[in-house]
Structures are given as C-alpha cells and as structure tokens.
DOKOLKE-839973 format. One line per 8 residues: their letters; for each residue x, y, z of N, C-alpha, C, CB. Coordinates in nm, 3 decimals. Each point is the difference from the previous one (the first is absolute). Glycine has a CB too. Example, Ala and Ser with C-alpha at 12.3 -4.5 7.8 and 13.67 -1.06 7.14 Angstrom:
# residues 2
AS = 1.319,-0.569,0.780,-0.089,0.119,0.000,0.090,0.120,0.000,-0.189,-0.117,0.125 | 0.154,0.222,-0.197,0.082,0.119,0.006,-0.077,0.109,0.073,0.118,-0.063,-0.215 $
END
This chain:
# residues 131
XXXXXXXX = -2.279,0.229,0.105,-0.041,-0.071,0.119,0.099,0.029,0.112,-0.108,-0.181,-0.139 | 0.087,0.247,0.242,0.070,0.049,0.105,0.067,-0.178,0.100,-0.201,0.301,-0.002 | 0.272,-0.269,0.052,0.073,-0.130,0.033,-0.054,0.024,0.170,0.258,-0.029,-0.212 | -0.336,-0.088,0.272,-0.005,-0.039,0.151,0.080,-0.049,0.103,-0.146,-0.021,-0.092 | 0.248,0.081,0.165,0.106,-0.040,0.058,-0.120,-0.051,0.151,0.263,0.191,-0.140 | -0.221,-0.326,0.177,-0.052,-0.013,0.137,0.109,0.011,0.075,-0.184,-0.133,-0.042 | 0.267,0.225,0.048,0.068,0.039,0.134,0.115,0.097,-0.097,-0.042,-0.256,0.215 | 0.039,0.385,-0.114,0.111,0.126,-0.027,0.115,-0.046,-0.003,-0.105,0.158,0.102 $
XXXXXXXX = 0.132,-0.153,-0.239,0.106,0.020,-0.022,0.093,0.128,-0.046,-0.094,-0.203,-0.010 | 0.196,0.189,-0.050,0.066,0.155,-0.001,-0.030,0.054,-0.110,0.183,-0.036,0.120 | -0.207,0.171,-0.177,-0.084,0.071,-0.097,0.102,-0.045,-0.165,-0.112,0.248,0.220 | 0.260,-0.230,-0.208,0.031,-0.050,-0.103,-0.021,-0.104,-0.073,0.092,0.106,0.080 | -0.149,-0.245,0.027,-0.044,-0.132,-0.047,-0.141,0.033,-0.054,0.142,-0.152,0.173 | -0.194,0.225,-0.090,-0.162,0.033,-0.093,0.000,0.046,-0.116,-0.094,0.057,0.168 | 0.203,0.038,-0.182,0.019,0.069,-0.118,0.044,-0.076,-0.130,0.046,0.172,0.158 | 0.012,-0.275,-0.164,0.067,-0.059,-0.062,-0.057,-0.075,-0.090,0.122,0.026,0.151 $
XXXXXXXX = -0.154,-0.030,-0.271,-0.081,-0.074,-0.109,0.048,-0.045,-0.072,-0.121,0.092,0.008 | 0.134,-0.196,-0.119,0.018,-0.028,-0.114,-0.081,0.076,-0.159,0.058,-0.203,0.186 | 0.055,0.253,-0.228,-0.075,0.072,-0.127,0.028,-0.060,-0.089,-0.005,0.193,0.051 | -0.073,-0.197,-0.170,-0.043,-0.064,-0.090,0.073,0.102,-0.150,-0.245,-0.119,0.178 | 0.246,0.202,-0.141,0.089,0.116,-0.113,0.070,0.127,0.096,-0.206,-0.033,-0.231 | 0.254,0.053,0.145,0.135,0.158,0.026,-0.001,0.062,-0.056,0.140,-0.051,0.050 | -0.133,0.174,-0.029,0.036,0.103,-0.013,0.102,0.040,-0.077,-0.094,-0.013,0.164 | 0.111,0.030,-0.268,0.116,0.027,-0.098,0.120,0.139,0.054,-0.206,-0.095,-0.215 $
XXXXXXXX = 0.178,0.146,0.297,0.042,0.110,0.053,0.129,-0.065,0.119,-0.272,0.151,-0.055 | 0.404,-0.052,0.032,0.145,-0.086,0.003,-0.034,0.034,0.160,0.215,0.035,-0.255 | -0.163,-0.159,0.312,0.007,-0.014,0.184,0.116,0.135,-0.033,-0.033,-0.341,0.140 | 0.042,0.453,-0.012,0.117,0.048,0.024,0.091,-0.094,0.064,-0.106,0.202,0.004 | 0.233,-0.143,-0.036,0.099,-0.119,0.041,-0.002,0.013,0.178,0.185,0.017,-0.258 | -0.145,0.057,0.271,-0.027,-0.008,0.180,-0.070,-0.088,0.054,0.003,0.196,0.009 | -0.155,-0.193,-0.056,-0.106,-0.063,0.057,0.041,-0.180,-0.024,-0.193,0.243,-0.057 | 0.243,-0.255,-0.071,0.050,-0.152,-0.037,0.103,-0.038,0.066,-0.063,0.013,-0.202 $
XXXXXXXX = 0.156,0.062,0.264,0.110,-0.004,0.071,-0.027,-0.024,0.143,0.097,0.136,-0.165 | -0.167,-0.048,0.226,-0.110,-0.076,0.147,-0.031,-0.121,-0.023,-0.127,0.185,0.056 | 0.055,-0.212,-0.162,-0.097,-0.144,0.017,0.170,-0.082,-0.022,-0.343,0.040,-0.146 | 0.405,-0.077,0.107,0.080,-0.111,-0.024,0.090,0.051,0.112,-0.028,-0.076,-0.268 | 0.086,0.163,0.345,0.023,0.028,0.135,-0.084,-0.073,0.084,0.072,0.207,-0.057 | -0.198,-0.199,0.052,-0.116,-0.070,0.105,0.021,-0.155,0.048,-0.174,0.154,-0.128 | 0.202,-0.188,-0.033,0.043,-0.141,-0.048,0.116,-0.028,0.079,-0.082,0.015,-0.237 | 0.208,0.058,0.192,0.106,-0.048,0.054,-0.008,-0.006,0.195,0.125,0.105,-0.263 $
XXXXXXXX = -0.234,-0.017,0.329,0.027,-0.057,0.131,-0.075,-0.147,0.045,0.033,0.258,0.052 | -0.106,-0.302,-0.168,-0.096,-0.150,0.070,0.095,-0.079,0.047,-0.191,-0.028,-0.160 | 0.113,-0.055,0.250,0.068,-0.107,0.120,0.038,-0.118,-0.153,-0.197,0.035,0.327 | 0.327,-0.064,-0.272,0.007,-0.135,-0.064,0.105,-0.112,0.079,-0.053,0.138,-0.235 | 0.021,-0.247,0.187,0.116,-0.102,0.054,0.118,0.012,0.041,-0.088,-0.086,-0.112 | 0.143,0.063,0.226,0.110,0.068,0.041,0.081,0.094,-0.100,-0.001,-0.190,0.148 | -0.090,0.335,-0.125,-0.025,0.117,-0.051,0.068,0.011,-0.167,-0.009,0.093,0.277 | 0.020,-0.232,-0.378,0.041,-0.014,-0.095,-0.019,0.095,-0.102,-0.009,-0.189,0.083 $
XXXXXXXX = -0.145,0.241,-0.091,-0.075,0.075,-0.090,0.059,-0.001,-0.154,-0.066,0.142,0.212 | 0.015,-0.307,-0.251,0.065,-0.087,-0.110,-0.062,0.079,-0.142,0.011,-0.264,0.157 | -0.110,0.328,-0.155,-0.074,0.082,-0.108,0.079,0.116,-0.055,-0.211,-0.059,0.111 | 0.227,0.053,-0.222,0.033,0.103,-0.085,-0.090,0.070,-0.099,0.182,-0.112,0.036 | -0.242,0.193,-0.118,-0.059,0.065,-0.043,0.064,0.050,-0.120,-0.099,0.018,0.202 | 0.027,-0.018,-0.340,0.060,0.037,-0.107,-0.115,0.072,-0.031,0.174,-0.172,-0.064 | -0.138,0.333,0.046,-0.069,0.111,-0.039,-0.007,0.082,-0.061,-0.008,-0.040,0.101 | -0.098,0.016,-0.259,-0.008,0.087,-0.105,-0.074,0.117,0.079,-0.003,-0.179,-0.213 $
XXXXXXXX = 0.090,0.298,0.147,-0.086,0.118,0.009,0.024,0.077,-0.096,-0.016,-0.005,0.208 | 0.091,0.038,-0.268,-0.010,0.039,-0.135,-0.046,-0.008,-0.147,0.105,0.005,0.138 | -0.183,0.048,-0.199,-0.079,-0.048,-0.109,0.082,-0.155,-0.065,-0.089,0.292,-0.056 | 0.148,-0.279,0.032,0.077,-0.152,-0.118,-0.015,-0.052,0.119,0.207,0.036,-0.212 | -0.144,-0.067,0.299,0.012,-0.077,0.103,-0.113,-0.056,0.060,0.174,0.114,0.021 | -0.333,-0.035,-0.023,-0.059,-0.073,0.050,-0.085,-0.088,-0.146,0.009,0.169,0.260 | 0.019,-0.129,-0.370,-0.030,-0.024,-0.136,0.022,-0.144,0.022,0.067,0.221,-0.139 | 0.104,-0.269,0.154,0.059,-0.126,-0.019,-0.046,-0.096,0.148,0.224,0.122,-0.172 $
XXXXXXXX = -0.286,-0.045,0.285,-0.084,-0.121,0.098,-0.129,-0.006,-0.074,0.097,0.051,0.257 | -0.125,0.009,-0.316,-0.152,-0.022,-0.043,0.011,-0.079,-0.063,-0.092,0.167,0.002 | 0.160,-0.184,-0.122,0.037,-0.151,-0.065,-0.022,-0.115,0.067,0.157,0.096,-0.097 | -0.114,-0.127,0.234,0.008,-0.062,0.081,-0.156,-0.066,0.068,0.238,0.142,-0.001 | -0.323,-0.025,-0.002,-0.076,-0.020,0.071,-0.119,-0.105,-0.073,0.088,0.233,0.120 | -0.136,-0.324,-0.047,-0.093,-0.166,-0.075,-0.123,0.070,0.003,0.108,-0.257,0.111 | -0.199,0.219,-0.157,-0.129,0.002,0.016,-0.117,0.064,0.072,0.111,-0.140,-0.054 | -0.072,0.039,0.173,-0.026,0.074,0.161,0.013,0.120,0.037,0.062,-0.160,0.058 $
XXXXXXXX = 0.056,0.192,-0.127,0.071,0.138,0.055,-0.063,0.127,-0.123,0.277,-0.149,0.116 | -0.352,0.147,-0.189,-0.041,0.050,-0.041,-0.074,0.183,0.033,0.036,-0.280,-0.053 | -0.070,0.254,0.160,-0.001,0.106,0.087,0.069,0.077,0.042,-0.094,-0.094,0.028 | 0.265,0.057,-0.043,0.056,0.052,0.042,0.066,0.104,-0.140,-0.002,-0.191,0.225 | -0.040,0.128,-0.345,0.049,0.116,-0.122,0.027,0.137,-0.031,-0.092,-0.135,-0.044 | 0.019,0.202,0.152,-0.047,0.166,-0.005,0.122,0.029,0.118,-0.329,0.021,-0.058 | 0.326,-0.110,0.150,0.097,0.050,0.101,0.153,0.075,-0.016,-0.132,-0.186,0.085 | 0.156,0.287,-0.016,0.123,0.132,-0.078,0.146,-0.042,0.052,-0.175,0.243,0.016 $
XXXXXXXX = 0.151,-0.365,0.089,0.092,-0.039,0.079,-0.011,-0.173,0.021,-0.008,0.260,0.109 | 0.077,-0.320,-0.175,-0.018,-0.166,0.030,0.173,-0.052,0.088,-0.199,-0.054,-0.293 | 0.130,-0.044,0.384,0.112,-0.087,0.088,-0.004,-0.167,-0.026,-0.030,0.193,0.202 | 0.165,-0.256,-0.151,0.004,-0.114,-0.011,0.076,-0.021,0.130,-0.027,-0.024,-0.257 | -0.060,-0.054,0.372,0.031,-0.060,0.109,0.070,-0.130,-0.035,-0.186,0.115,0.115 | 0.280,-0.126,-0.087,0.093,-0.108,0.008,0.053,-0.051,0.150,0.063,0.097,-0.233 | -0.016,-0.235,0.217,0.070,0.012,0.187,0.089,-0.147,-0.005,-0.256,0.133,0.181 | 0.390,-0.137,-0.087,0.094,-0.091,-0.030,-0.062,-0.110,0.061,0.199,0.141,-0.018 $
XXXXXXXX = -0.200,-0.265,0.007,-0.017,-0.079,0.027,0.114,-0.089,0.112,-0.148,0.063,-0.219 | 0.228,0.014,0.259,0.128,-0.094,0.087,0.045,0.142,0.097,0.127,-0.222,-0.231 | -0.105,0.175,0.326,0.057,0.172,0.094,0.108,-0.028,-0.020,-0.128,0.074,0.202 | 0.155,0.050,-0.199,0.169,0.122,0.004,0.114,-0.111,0.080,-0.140,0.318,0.070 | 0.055,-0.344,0.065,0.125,-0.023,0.140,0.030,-0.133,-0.066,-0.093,0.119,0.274 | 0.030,-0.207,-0.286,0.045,-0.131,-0.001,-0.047,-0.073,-0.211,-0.064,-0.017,0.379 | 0.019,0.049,-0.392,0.002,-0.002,-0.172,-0.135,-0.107,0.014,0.316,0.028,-0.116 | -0.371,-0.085,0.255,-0.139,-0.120,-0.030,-0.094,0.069,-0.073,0.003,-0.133,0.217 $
XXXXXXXX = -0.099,0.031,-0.191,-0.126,0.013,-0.058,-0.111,0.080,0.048,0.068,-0.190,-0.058 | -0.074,0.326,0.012,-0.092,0.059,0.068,-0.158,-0.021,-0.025,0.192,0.142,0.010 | -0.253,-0.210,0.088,-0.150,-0.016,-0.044,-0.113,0.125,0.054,0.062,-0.277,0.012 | -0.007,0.400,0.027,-0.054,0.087,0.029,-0.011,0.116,-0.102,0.058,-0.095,0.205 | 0.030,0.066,-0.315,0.009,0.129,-0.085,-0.118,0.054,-0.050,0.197,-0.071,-0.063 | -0.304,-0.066,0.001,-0.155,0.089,-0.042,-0.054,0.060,0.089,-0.067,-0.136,-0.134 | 0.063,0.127,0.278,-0.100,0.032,0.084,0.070,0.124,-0.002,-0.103,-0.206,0.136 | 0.224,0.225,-0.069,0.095,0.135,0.036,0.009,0.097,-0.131,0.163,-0.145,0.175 $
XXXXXXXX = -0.207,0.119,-0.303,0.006,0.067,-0.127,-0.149,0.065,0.000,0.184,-0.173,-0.133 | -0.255,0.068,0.175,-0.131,0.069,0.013,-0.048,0.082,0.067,-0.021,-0.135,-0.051 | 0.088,0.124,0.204,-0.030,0.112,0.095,0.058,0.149,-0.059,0.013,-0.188,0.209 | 0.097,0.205,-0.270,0.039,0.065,-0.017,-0.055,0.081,-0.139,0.151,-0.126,0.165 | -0.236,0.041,-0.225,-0.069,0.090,-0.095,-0.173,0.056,0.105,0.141,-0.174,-0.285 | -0.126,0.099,0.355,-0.100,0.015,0.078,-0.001,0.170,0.067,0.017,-0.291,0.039 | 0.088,0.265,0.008,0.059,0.140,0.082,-0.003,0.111,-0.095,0.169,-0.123,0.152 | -0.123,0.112,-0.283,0.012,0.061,-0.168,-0.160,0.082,0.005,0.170,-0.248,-0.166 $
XXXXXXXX = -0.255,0.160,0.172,-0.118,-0.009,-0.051,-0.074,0.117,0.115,0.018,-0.287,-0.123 | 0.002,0.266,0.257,-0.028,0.116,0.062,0.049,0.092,0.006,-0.063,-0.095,0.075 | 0.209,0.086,-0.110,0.034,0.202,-0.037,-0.066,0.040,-0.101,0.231,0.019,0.049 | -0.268,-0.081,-0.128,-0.088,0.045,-0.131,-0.108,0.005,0.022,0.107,-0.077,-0.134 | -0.165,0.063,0.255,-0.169,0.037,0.004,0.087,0.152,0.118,-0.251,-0.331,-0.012 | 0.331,0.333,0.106,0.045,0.097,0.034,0.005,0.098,-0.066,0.072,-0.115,0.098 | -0.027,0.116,-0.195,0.085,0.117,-0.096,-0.110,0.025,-0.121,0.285,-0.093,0.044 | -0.432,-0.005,-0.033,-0.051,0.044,-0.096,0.008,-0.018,-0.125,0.002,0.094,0.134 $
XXXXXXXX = 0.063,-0.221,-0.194,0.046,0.008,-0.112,-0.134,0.068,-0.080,0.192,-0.210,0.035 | -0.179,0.204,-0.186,-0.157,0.064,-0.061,-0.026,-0.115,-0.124,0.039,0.318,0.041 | -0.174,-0.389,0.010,-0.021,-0.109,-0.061,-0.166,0.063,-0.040,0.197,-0.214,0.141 | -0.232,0.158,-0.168,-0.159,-0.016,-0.040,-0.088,-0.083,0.082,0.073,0.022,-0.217 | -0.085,0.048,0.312,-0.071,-0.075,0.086,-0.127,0.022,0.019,0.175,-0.021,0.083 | -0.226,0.134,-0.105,-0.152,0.043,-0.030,-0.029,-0.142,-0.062,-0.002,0.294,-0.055 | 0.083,-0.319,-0.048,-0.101,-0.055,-0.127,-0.020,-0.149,0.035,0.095,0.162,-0.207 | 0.048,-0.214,0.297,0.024,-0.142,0.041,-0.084,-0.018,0.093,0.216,-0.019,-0.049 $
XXX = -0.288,0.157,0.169,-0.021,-0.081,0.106,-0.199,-0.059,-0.048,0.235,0.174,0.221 | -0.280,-0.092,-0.336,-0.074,-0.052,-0.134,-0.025,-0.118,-0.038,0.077,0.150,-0.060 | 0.056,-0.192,0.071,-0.022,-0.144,-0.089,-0.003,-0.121,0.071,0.115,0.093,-0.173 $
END
C-alpha cells in the first residue's frame, strides 16, 4: 500500500518505512558508521546528546543482544547488526534532572533512521511493503 503524503515533504521521509524483517546480509561498516554519525549530530537539550548506543556487530555479539530481545522484538532475529539506545537521565553541567533525555534519544535515532534509508540499508522490502 503506497503511503499518501498531503503535503511535500522531503524524499528521505517518504522513503522511510518500517520493516518487518532483514536481511541477513552484514551492514558494511562505513555505512553503520554514517548512520550513528547522523545520530550523533541531532539537536538536543542544551546540546547534552544524553544517548549512548551499544552496538553488536559481530556474529557473538549480536548472538548475546538477541538473547535480549522480548517477544515483540521478534522481527528483529534475522537482523546482522542489533543496537541498544540508552540515554542519561541528569545533564553533564549541573548533575539535575534531565526530563528531555527520551525525546533527545529519540530524535537521534530518528536522524539514525534516515541515513539508513540514505545509504540504503538492504532489508526486504519488496516483501514488507506486501504485508
């Protein structure tokens, strides 16, 4: 089912889907190295950018997140490359309470998420845009 934008937006946001399976085939590292580059420039709370990222890419390594992964995440089993978005909860300058960290963690996978329709990751999308 093709998606109806009522007003132009920019082609990477069109491009951008949720897939349902992956591609077993290893991201080159470069291309994974852009997308979490992409990440690291998102806007955040006085420019804290409280998110950190823990990233299997190596066979065992993404073996022992898969362990990890509930139910839900089921979809994500086949995937050759798994992450874990994390983000501090208190800023750097003054040690308070940061109540911006989910939003600013999110943009920043947000930003993630369009270098990877940039760069093409290789998912199965024939089959997802199917279902």
């Amino acid at each position: 089912m093709e998606r109806q934008f009522n007003y132009d937006v920019m082609k990477v946001i069109k491009e951008r889907w949720s897939p349902r399976e992956f591609s077993n085939e290893k991201v080159p590292l470069e291309d994974l190295k852009a997308m979490f580059e992409a990440a690291r420039y998102a806007p955040s709370c006085f420019n804290e950018q409280p998110w950190r990222y823990i990233v299997a890419y190596e066979d065992n390594d993404v073996e022992i997140l898969r362990e990890l992964l509930m139910k839900g995440n089921s979809w994500a089993k086949k995937a050759p490359v798994l992450a874990i978005a994390i983000s501090k909860n208190t800023f750097k300058r003054n040690n308070k309470k940061n109540n911006y960290n989910k939003f600013d963690t999110g943009t920043s996978w947000g930003f993630l998420s369009l270098e990877e329709v940039m760069i093409d990751i290789n998912f199965f999308k024939e089959r997802n845009e199917n279902t």
